[in-house]
Backbone as JSON Lines, residues from 0, in Angstrom:
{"i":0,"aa":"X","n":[117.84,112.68,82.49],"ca":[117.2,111.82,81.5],"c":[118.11,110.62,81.17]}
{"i":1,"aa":"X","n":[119.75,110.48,81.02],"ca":[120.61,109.71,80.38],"c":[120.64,108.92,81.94]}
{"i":2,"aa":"X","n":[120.75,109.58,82.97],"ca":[120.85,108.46,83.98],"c":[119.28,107.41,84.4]}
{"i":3,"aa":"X","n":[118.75,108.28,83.79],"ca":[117.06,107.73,83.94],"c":[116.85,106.48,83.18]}
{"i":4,"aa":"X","n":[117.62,106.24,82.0],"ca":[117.89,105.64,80.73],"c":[118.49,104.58,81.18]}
{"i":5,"aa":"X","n":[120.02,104.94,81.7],"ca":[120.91,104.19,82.54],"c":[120.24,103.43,83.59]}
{"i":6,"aa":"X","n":[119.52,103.58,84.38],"ca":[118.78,103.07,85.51],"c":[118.0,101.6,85.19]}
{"i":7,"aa":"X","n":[116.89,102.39,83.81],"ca":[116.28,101.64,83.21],"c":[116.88,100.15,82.46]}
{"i":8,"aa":"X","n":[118.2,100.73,81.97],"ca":[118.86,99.63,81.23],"c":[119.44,98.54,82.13]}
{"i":9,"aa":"X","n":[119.74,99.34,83.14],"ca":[120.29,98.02,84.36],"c":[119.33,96.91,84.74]}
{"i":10,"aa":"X","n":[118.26,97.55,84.97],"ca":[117.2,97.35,85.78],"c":[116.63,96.25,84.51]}
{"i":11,"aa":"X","n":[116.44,96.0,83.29],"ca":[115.92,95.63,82.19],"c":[117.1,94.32,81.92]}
{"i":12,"aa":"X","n":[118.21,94.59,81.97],"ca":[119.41,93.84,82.16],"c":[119.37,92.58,83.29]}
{"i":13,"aa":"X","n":[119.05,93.26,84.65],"ca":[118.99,92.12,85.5],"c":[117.04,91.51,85.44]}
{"i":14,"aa":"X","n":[116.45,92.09,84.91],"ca":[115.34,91.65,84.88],"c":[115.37,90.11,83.89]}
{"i":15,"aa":"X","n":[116.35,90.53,82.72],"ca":[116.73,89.34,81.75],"c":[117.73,88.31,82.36]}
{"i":16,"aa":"X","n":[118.42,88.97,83.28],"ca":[119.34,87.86,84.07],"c":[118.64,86.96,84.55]}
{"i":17,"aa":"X","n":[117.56,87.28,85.29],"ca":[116.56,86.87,86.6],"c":[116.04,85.56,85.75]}
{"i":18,"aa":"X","n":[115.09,86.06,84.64],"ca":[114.79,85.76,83.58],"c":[115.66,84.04,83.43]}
{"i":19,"aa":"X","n":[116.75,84.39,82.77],"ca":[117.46,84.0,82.33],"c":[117.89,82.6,83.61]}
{"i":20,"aa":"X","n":[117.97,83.39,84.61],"ca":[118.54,81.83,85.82],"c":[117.48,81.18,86.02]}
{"i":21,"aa":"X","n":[115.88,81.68,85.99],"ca":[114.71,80.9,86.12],"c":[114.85,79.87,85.51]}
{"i":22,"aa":"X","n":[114.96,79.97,84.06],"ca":[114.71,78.9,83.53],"c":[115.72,77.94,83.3]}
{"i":23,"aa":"X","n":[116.82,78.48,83.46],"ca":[117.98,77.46,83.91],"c":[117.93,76.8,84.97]}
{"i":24,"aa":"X","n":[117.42,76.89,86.04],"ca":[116.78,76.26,87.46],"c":[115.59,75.27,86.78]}
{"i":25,"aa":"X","n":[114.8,75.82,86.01],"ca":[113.63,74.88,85.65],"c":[114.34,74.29,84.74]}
{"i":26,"aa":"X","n":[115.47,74.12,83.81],"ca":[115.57,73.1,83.31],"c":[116.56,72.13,83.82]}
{"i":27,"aa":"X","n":[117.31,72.39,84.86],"ca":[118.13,71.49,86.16],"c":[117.16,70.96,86.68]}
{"i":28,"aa":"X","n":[115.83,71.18,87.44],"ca":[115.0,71.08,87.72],"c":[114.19,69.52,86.86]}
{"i":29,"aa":"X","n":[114.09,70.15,85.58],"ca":[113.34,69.0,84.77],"c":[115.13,68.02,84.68]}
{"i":30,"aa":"X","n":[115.72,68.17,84.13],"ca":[116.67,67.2,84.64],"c":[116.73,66.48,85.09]}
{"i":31,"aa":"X","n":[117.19,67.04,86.65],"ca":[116.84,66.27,88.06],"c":[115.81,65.12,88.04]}
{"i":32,"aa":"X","n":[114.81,65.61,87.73],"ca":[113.38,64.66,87.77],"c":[113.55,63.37,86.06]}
{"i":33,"aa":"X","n":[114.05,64.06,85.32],"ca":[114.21,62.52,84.15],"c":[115.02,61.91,84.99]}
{"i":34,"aa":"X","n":[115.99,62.14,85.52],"ca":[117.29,61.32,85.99],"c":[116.69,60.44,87.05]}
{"i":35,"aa":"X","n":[115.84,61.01,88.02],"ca":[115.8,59.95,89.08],"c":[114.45,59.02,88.42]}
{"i":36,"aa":"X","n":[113.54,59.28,87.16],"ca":[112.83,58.46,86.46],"c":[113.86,57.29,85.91]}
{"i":37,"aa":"X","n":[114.61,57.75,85.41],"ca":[115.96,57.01,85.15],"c":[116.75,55.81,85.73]}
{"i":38,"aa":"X","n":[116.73,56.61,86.96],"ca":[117.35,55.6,87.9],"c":[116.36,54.72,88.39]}
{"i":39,"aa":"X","n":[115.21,54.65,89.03],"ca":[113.8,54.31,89.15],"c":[113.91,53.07,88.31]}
{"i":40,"aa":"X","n":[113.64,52.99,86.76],"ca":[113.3,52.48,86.05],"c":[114.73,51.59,86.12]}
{"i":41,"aa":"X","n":[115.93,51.97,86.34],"ca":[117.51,51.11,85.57],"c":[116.76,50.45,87.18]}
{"i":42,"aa":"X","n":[116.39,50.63,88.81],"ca":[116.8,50.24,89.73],"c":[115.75,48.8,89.64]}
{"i":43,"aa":"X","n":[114.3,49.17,88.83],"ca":[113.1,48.37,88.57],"c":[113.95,47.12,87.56]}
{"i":44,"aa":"X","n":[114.11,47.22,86.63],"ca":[114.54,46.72,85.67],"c":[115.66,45.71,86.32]}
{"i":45,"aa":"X","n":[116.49,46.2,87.27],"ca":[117.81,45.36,87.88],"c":[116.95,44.09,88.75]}
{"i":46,"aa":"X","n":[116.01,44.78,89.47],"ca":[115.32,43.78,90.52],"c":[114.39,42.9,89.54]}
{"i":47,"aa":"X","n":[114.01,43.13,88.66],"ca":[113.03,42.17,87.11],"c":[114.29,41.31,87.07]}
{"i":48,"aa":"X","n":[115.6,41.6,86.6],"ca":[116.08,40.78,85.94],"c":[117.25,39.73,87.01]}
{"i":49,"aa":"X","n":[117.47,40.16,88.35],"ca":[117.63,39.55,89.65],"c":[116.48,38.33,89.94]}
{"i":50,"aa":"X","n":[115.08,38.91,89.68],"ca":[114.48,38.18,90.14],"c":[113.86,37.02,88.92]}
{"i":51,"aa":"X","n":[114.03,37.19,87.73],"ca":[114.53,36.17,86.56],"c":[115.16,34.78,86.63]}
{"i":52,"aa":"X","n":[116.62,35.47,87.18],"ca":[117.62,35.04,87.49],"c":[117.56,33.69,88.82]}
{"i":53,"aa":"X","n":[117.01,34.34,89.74],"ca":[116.38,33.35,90.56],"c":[115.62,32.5,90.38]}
{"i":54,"aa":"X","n":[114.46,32.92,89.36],"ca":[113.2,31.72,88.98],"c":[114.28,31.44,88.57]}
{"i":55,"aa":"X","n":[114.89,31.32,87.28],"ca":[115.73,29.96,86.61],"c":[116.19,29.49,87.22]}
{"i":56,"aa":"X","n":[117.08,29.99,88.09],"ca":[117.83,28.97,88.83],"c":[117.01,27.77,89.23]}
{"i":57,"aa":"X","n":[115.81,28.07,89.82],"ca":[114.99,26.91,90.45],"c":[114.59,26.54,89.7]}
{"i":58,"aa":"X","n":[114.06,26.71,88.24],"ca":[113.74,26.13,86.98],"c":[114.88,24.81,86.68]}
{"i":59,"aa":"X","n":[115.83,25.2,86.56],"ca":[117.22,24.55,86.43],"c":[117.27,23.59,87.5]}
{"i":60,"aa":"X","n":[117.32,24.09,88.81],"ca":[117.51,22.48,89.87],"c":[116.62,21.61,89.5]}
{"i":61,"aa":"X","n":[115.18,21.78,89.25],"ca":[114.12,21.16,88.94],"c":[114.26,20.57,87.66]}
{"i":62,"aa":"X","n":[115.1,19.3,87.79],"ca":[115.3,18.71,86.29],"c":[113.93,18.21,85.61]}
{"i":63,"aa":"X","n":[112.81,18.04,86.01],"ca":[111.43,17.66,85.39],"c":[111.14,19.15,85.02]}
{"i":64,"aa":"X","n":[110.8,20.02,85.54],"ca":[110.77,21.96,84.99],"c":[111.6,21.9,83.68]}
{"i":65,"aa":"X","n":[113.17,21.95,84.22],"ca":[114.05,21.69,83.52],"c":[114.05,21.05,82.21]}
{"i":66,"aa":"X","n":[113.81,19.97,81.81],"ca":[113.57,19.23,80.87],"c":[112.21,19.74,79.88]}
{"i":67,"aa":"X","n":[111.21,20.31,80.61],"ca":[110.14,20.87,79.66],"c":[110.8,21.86,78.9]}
{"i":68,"aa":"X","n":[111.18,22.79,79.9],"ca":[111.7,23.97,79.21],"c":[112.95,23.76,78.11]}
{"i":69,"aa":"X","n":[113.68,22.73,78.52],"ca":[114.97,22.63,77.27],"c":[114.08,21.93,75.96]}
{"i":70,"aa":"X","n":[112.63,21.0,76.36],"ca":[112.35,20.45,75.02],"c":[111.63,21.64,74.27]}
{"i":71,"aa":"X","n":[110.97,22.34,74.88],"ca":[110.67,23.64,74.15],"c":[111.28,24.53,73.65]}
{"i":72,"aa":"X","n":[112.25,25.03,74.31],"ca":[113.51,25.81,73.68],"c":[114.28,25.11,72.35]}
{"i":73,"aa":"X","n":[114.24,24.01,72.61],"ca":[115.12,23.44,70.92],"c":[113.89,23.35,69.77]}
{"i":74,"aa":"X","n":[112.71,22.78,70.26],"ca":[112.16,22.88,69.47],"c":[111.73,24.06,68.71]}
{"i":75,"aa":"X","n":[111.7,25.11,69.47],"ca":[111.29,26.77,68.81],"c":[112.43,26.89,68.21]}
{"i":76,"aa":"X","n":[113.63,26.57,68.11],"ca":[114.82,26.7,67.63],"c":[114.77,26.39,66.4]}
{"i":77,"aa":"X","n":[114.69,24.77,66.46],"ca":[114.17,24.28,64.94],"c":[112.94,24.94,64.1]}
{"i":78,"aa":"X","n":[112.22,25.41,64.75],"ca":[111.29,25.86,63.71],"c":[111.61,27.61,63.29]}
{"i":79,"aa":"X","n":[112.13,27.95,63.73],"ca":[112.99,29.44,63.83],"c":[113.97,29.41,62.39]}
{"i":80,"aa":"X","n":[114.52,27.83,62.82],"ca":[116.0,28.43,61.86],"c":[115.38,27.55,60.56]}
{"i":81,"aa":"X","n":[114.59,26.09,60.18],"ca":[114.18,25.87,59.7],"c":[115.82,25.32,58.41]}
{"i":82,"aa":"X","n":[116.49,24.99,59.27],"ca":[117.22,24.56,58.57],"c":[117.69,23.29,58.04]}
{"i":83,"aa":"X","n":[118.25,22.23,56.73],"ca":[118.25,20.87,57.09],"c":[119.22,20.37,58.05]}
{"i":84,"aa":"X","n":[120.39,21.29,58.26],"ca":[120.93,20.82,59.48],"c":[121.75,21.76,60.68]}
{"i":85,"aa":"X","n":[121.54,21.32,61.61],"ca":[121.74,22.26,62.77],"c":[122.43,21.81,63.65]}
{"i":86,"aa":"X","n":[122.76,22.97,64.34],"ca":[123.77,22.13,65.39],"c":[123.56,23.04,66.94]}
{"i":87,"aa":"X","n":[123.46,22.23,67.95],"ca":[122.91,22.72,69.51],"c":[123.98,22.63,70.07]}
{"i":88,"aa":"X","n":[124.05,23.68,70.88],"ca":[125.38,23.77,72.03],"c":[124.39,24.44,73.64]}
{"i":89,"aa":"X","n":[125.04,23.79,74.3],"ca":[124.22,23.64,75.5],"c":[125.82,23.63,76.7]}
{"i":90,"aa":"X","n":[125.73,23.92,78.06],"ca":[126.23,23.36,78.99],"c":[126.45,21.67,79.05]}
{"i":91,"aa":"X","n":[127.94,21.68,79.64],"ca":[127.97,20.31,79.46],"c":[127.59,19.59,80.7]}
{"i":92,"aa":"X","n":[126.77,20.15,81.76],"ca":[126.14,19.35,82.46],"c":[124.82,19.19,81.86]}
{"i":93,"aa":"X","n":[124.34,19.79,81.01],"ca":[123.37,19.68,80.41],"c":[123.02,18.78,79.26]}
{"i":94,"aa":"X","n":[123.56,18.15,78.78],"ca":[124.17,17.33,77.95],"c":[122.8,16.23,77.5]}
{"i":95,"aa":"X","n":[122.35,15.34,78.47],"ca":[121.62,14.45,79.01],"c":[120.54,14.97,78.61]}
{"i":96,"aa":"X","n":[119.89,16.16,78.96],"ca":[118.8,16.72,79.16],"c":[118.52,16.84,77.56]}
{"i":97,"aa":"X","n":[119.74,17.82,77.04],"ca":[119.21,18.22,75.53],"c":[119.27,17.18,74.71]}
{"i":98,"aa":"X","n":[120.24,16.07,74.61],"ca":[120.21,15.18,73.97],"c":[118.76,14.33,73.73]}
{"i":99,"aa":"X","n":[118.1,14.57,75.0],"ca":[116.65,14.06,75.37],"c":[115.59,14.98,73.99]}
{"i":100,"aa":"X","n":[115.9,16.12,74.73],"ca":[114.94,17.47,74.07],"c":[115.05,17.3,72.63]}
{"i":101,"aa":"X","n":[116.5,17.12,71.86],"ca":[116.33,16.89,70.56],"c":[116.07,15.73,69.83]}
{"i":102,"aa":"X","n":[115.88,14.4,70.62],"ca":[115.27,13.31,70.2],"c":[113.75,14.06,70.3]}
{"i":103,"aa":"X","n":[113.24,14.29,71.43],"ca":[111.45,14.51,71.28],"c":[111.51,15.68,70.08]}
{"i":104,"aa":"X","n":[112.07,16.39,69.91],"ca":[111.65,17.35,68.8],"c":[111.8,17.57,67.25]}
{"i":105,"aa":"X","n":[112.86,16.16,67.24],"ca":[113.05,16.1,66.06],"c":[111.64,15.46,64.91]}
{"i":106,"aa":"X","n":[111.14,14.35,65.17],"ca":[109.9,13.76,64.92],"c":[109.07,14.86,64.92]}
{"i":107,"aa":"X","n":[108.18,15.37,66.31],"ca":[107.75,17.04,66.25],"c":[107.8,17.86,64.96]}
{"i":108,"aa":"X","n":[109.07,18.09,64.79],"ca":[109.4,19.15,63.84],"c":[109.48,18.71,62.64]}
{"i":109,"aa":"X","n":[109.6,17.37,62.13],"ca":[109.21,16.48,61.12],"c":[107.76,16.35,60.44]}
{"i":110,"aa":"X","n":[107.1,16.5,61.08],"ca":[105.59,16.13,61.52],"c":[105.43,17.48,61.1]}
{"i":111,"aa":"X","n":[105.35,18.59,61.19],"ca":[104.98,20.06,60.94],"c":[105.85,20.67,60.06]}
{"i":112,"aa":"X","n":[106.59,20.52,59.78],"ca":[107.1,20.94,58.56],"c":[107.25,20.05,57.01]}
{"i":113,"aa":"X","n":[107.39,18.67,57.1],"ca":[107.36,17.9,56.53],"c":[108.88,18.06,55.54]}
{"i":114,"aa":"X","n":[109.64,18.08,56.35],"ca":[110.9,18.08,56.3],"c":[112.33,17.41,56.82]}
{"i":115,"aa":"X","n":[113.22,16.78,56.41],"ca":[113.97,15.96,57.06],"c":[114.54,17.0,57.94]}
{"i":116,"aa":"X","n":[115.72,16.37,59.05],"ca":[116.66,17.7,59.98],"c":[117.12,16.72,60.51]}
{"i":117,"aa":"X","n":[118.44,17.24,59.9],"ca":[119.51,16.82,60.85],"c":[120.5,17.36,61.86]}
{"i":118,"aa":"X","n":[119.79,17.3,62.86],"ca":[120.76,17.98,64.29],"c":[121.63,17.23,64.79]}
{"i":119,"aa":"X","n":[122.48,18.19,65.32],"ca":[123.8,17.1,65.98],"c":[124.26,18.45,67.36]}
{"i":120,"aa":"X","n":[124.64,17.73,68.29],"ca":[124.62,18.81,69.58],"c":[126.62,18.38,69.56]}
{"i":121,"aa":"X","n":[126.81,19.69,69.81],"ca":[128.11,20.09,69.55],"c":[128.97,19.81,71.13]}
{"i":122,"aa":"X","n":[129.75,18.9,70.59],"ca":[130.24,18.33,71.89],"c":[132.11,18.35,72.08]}
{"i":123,"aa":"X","n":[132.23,19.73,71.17],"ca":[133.29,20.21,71.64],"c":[133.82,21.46,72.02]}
{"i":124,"aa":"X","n":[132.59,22.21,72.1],"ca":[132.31,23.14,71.99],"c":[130.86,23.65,72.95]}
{"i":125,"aa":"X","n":[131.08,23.66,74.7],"ca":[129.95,24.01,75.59],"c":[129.8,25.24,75.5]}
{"i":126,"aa":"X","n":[128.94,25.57,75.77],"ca":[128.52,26.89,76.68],"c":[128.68,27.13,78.06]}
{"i":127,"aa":"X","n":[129.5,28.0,78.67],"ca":[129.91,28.68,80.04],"c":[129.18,27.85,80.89]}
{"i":128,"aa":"X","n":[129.73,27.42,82.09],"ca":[129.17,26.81,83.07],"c":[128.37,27.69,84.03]}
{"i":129,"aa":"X","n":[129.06,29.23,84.04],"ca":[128.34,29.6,84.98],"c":[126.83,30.63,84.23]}
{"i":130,"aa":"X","n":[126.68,30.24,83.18],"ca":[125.54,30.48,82.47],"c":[124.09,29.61,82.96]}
{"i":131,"aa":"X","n":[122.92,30.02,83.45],"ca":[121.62,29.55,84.03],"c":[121.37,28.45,83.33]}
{"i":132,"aa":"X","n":[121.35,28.0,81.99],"ca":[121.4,27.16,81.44],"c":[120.69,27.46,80.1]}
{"i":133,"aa":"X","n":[120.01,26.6,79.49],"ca":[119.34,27.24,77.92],"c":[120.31,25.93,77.02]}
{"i":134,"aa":"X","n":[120.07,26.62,75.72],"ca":[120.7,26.32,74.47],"c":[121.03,27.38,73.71]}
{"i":135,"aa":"X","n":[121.78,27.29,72.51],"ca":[122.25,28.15,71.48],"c":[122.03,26.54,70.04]}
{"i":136,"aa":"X","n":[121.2,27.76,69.07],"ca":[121.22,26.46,68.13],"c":[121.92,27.42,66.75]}
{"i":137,"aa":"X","n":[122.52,26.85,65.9],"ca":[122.92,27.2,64.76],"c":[122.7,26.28,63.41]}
{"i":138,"aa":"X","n":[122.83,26.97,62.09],"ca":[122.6,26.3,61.24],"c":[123.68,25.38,61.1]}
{"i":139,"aa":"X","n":[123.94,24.3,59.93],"ca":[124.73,23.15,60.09],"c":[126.12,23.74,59.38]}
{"i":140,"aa":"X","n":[126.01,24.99,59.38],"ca":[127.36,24.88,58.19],"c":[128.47,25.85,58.94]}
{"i":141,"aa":"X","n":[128.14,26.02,59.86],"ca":[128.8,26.72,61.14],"c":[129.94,25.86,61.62]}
């Protein structure tokens, strides 16, 4: 009877082992599978932002592209920060371009807010050359 008992208890023992590695396999298992969703998504996300990277660039050679996009970018700027005075920092090959962008947007942003602004583009102080290009705008007391 006590070895019958004994038998049983082993047997009940590795039945919980068995038990027990299943679902440790199924949750390596589910693991496995978030991780390569994971990687999937970081590998999707790298080629989105590679291929970003490229439109701008050609955005950027294309100084007529170029120029739309910088007069739009300052102008959302100004109406963002809504401040009376501000100050733009840009690449200093870029210089030309924004100086352009914040003449057209200043009037613009005059006109719709009914507010004076005084911007001034910060010319001792660029932004990285090897940056795609853009602006950074701040309030005036910076």
């Amino acid at each position: 009877q006590t070895q019958r008992l004994k038998i049983m208890e082993y047997y009940e023992k590795k039945e919980k082992q068995i038990e027990q590695q299943k679902k440790i396999q199924m949750s390596n298992l589910m693991n496995q599978a978030r991780l390569k969703v994971l990687r999937a998504r970081d590998d999707l996300i790298t080629d989105l932002l590679n291929e970003a990277k490229q439109r701008l660039g050609k955005v950027v050679k294309d100084t007529t592209r170029y120029q739309v996009l910088l007069d739009g970018l300052v102008l959302q700027g100004l109406y963002q920060l809504l401040e009376p005075r501000m100050i733009v920092r840009c690449r200093k090959q870029d210089f030309p371009l924004v100086k352009a962008a914040v003449q057209k947007a200043i009037p613009m942003y005059k006109i719709a807010t009914r507010k004076d602004v005084d911007v001034q583009i910060d010319q001792e102080v660029y932004l990285p050359e090897e940056i795609a290009g853009g602006v950074e705008i701040y309030n005036g007391d910076r």
